[in-house]
Backbone bond lengths (Angstrom), bond angles and torsions (degrees), N, CA, C in turn:
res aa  C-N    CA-C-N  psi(-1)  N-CA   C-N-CA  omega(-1)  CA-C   N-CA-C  phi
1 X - - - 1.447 - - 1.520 110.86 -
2 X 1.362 128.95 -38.87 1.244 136.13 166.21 1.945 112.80 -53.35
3 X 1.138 107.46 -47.13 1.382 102.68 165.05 1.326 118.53 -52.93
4 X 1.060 110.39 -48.22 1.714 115.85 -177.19 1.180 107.77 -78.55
5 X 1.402 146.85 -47.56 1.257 125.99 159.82 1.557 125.60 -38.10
6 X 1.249 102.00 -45.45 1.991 98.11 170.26 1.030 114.38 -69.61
7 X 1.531 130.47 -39.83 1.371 120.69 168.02 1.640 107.07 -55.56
8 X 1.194 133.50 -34.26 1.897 115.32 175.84 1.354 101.23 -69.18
9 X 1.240 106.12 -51.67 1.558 111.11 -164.20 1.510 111.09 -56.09
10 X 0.867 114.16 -18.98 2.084 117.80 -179.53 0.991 103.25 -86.63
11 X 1.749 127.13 -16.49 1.635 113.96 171.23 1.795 111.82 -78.16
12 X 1.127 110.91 -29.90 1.622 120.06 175.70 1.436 111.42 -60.76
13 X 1.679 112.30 -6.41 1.756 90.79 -158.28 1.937 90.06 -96.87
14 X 1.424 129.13 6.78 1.017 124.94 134.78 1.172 143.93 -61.43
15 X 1.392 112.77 -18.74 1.781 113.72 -178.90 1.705 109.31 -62.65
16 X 1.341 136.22 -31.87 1.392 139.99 148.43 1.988 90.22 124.86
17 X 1.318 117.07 -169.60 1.396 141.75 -155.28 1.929 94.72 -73.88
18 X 1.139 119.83 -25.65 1.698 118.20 -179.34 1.445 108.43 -61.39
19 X 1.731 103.78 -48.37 1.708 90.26 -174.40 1.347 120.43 -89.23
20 X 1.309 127.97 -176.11 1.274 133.82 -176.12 1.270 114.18 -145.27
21 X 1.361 120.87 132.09 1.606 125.43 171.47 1.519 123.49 -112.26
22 X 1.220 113.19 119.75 1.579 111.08 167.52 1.245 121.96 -122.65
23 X 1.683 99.27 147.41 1.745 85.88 -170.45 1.257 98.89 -78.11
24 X 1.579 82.47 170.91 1.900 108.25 -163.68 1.812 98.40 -79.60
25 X 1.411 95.35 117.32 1.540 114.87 171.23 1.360 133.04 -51.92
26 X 1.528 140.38 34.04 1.159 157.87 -167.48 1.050 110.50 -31.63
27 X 1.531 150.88 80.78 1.304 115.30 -152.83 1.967 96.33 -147.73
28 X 1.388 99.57 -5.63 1.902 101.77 -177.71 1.690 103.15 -61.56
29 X 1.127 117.36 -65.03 1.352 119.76 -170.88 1.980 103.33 -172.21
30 X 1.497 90.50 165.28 1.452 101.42 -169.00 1.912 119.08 -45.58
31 X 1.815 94.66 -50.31 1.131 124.55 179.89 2.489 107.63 -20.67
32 X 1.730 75.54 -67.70 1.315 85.30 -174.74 1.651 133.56 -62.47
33 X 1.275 89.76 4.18 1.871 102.75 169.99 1.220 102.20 -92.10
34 X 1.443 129.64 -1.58 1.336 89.18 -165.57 2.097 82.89 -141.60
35 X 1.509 123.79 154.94 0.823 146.30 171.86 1.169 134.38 -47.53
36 X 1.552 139.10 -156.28 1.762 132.63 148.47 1.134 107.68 -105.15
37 X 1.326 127.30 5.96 1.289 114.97 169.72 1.756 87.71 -132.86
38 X 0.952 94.04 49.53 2.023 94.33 153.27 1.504 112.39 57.43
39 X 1.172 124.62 -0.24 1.470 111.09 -157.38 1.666 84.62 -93.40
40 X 1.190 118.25 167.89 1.563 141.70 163.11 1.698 94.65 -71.71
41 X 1.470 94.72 146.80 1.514 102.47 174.72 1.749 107.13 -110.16
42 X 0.844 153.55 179.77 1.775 154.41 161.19 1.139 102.72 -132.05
43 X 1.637 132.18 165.44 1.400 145.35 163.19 1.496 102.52 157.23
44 X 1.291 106.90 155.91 1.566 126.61 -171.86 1.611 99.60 -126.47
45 X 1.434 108.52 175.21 1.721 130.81 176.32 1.697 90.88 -105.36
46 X 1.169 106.15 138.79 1.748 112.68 -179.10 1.902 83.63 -124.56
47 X 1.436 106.77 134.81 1.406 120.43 156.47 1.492 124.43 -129.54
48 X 1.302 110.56 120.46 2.180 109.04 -178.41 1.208 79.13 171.90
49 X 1.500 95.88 157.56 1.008 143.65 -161.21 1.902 125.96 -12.88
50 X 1.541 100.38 -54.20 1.779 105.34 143.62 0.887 143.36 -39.57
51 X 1.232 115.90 -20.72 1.718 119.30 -172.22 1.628 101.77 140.69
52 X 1.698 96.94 -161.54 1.277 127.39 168.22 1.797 101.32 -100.43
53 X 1.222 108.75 145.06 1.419 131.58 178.31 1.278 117.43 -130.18
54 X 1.301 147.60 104.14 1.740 152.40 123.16 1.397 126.19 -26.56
55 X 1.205 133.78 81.05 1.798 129.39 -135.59 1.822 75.25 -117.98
56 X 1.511 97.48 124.34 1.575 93.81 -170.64 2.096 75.92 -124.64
57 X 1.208 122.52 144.73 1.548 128.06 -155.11 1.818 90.39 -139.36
58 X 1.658 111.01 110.03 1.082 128.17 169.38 1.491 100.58 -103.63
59 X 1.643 109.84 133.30 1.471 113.75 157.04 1.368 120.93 -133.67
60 X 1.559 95.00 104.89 1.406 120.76 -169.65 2.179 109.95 -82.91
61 X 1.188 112.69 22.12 1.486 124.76 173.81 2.017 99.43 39.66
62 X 1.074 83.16 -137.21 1.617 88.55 172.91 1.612 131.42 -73.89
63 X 1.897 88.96 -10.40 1.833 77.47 -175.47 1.320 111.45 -93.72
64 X 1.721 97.54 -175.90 1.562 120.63 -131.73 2.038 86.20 -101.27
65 X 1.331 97.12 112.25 1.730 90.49 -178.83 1.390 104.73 -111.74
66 X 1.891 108.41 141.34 1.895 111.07 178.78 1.506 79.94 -102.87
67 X 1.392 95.77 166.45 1.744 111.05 171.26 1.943 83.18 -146.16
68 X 1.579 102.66 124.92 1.582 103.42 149.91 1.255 113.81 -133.97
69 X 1.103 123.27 75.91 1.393 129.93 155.78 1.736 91.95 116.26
70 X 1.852 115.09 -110.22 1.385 118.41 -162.29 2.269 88.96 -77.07
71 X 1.236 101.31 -40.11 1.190 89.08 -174.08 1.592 126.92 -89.09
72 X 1.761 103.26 147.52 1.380 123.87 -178.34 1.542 99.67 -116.94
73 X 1.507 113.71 124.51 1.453 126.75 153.84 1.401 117.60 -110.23
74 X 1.120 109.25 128.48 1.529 126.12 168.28 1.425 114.19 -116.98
75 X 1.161 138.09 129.25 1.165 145.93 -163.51 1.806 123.35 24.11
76 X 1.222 104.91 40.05 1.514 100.16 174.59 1.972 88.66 110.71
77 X 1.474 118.49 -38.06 1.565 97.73 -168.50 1.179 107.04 -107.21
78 X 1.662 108.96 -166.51 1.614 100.52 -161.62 1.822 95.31 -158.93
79 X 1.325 89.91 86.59 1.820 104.56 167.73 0.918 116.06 -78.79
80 X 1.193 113.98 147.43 1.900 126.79 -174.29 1.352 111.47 -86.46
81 X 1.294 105.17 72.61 1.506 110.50 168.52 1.126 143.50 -104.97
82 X 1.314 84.91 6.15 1.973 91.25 157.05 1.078 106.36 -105.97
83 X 1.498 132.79 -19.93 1.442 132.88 177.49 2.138 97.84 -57.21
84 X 1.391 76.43 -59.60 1.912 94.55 176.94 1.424 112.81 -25.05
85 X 1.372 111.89 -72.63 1.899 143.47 171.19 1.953 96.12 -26.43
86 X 1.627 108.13 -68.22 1.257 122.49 176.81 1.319 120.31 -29.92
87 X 1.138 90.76 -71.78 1.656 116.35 168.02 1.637 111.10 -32.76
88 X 1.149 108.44 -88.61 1.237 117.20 -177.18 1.928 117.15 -67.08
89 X 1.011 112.95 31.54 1.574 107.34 173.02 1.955 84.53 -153.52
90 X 1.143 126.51 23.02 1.878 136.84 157.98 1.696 88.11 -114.24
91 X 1.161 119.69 -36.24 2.082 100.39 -171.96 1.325 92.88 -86.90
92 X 1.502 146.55 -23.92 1.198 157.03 -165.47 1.819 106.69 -64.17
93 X 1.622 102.46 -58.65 1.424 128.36 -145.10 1.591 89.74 -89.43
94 X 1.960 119.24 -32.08 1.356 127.27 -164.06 1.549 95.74 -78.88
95 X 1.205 118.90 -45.91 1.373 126.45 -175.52 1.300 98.56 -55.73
96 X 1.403 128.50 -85.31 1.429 136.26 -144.48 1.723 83.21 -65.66
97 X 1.453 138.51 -56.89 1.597 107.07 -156.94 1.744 111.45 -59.96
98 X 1.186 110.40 -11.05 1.569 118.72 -165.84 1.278 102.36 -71.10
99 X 1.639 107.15 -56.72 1.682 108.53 163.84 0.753 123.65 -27.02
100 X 1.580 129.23 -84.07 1.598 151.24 -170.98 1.265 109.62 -71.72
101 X 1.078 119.94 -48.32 1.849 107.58 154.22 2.209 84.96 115.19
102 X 1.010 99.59 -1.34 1.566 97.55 167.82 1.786 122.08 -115.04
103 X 1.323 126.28 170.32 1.642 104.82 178.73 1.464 101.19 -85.44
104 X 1.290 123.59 137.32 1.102 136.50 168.89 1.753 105.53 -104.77
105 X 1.171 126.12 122.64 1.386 133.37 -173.21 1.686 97.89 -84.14
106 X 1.397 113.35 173.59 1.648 117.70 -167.67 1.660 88.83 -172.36
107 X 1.123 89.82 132.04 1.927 106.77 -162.68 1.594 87.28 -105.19
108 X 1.048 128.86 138.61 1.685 128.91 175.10 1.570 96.26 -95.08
109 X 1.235 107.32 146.64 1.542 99.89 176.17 2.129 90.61 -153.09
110 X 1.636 81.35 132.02 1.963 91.81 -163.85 1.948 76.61 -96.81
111 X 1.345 103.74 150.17 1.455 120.86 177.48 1.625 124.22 -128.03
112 X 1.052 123.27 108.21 1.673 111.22 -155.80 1.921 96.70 -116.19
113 X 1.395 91.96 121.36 1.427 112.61 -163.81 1.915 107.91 -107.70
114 X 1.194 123.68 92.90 1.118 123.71 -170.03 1.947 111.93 175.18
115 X 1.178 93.27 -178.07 1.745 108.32 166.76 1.088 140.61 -109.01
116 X 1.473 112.54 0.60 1.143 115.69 163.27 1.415 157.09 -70.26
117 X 0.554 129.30 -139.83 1.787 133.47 178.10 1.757 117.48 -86.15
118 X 0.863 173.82 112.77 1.327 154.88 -141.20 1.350 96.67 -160.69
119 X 1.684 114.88 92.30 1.484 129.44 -166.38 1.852 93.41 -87.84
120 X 1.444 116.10 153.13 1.757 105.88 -173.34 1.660 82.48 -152.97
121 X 1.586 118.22 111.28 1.013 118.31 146.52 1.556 134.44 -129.49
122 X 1.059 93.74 39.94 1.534 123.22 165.87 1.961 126.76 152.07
123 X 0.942 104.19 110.06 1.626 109.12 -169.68 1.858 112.72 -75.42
124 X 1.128 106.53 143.57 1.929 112.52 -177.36 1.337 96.65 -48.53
125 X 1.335 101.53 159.05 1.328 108.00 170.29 1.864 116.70 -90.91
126 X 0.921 140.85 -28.41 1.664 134.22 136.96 1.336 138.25 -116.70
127 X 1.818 87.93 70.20 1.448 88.06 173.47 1.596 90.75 -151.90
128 X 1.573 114.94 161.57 1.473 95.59 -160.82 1.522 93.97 -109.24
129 X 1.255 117.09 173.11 1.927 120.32 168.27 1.213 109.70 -153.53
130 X 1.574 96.41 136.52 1.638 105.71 178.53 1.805 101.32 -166.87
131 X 1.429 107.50 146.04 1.430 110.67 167.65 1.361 123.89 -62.57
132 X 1.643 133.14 169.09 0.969 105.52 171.13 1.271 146.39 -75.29
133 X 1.366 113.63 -9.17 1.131 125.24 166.23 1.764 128.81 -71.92
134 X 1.017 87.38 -7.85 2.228 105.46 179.43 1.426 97.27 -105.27
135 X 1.430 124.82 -12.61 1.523 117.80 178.07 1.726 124.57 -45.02
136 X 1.124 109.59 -46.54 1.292 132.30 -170.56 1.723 95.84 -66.91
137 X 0.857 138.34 -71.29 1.829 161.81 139.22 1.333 84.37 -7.59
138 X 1.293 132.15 -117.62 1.375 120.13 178.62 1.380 134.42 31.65
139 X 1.520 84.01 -88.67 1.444 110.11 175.14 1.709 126.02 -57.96
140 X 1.232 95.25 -29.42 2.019 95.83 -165.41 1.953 83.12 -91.40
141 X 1.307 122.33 -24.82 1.617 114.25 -161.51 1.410 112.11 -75.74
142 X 1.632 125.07 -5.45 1.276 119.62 147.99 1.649 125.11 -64.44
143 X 0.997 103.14 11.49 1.637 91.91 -172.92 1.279 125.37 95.11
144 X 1.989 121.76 -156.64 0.795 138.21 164.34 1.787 109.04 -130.97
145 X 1.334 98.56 105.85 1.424 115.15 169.65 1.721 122.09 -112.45
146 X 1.061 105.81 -28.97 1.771 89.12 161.19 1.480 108.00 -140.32
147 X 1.065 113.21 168.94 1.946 128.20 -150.75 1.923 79.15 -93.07
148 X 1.494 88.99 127.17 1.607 107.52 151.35 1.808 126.43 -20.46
149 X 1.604 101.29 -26.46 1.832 96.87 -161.19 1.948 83.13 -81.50
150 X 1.919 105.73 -47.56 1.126 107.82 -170.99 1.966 127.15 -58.55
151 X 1.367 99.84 -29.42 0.956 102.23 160.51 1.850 127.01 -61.49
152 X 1.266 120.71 -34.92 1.440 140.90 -171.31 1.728 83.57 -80.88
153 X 0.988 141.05 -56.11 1.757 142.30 -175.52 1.230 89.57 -50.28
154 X 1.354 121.75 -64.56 1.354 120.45 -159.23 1.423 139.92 -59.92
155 X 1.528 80.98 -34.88 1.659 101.39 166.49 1.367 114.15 -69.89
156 X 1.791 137.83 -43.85 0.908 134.89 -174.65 1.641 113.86 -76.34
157 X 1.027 106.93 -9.71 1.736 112.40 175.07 1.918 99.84 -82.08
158 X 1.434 100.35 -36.34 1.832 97.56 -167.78 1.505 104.00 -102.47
159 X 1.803 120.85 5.76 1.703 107.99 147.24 1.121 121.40 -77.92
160 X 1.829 121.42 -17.62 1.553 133.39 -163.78 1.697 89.29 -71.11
161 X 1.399 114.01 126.36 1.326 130.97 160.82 1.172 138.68 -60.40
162 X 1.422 120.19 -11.38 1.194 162.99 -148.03 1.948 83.65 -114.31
163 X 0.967 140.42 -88.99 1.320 168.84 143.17 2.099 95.60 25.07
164 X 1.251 100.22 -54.99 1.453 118.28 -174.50 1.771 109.47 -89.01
165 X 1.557 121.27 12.22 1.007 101.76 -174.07 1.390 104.05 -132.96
166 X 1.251 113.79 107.58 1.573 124.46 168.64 2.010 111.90 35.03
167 X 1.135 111.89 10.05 1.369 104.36 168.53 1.371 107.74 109.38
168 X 1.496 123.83 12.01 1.140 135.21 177.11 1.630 113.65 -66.96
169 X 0.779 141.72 -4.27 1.680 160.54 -116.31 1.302 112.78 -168.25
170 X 1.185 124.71 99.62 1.734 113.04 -177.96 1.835 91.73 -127.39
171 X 1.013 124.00 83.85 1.450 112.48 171.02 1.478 127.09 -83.64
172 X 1.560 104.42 -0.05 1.656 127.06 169.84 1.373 113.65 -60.82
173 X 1.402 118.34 -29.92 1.445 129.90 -167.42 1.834 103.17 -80.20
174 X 1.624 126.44 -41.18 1.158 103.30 -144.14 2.338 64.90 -146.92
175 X 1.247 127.39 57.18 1.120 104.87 -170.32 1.838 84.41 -148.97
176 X 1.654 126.37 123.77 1.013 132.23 -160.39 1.739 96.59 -103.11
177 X 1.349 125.77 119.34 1.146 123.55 167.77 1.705 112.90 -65.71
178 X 1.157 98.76 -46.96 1.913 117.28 -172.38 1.648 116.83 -91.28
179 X 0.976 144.71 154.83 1.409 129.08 -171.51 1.632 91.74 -95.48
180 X 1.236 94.94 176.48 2.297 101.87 159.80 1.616 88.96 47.25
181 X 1.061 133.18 51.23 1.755 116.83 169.07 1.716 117.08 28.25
182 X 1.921 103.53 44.97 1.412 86.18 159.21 1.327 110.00 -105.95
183 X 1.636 104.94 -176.93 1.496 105.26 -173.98 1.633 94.15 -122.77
184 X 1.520 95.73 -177.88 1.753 105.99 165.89 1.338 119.88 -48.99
185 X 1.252 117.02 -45.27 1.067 130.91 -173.66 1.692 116.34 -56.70
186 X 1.915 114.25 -54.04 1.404 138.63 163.93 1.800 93.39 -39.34
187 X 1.390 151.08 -73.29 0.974 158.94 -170.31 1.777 104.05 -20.97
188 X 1.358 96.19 128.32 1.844 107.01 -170.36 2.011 81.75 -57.97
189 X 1.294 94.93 -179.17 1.821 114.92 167.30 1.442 88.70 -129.55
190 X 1.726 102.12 132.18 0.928 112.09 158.59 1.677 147.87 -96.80
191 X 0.722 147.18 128.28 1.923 140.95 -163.08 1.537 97.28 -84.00
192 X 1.240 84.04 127.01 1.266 131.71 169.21 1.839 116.94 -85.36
């Protein structure tokens, strides 16, 4: 699984200095690292310019995987890995708004790391999918939804360790979004 996480993760190191990657904060209990068929799972938090991202990293080796909609089969079985993806980009999105004290949204995105076959006859409706090599693509094809500085805030609020732990972490209280005490409001308007 560590192989395959670097293999996703080496497609990101093109996205350039806007986005940000942190590894994925594992931190509820043992249980949730690991699958129904025992294997370790990998995935990181992606932050730039699109949003927030939940990069949940399946490596299905050579076999032949269908996806129709909520369900994924890999060799005859059928792990909940978009349920999984869900999961972990709702503990992602719960954490970070708790921090900042606003909702911060978290896009789940399932990642399938391998050579095989990758049959698609219909994708979930919020959860994202792509190989690893379309990861990078993926990611920039939402757009631009928050400004580079916010993304760089964001990331440094979701490396704080503190951030991932049951509410131990309040950086909302003593943590300045704006420099000089301005607000949104202080912000020139610009013409259009």
């Amino acid at each position: 699984m560590e192989a395959a996480g670097a293999r996703a993760l080496g497609r990101l190191d093109q996205l350039g200095p806007a986005w940000h990657v942190i590894e994925w904060p594992r931190t509820d209990s043992i249980d949730l690292l690991r699958d129904d068929a025992g294997d370790e799972r990998a995935g990181f938090l992606v932050i730039g310019p699109s949003g927030l991202h939940a990069v949940t990293i399946v490596d299905h080796g050579r076999s032949r995987v269908l996806v129709a909609g909520e369900v994924v089969q890999i060799n005859g079985k059928r792990p909940p890995y978009v349920a999984e993806a869900r999961r972990d980009a709702k503990r992602a999105s719960k954490a970070l708004s708790e921090a900042v004290g606003l909702p911060i949204p978290v896009t789940p995105v399932l990642t399938f790391v391998g050579s095989g076959v990758i049959s698609v006859y219909g994708l979930p409706e919020d959860c994202l999918m792509a190989t690893h090599r379309e990861l990078d693509r993926l990611l920039v094809a939402a757009g631009n939804r928050i400004s580079p500085d916010t993304a760089a805030k964001l990331s440094l609020v979701a490396q704080h360790p503190g951030t991932w732990r049951n509410g131990s972490y309040r950086p909302a209280a003593d943590y300045r979004w704006y420099s000089d005490g301005a607000t949104t409001a202080d912000k020139p308007v610009g013409h259009r």
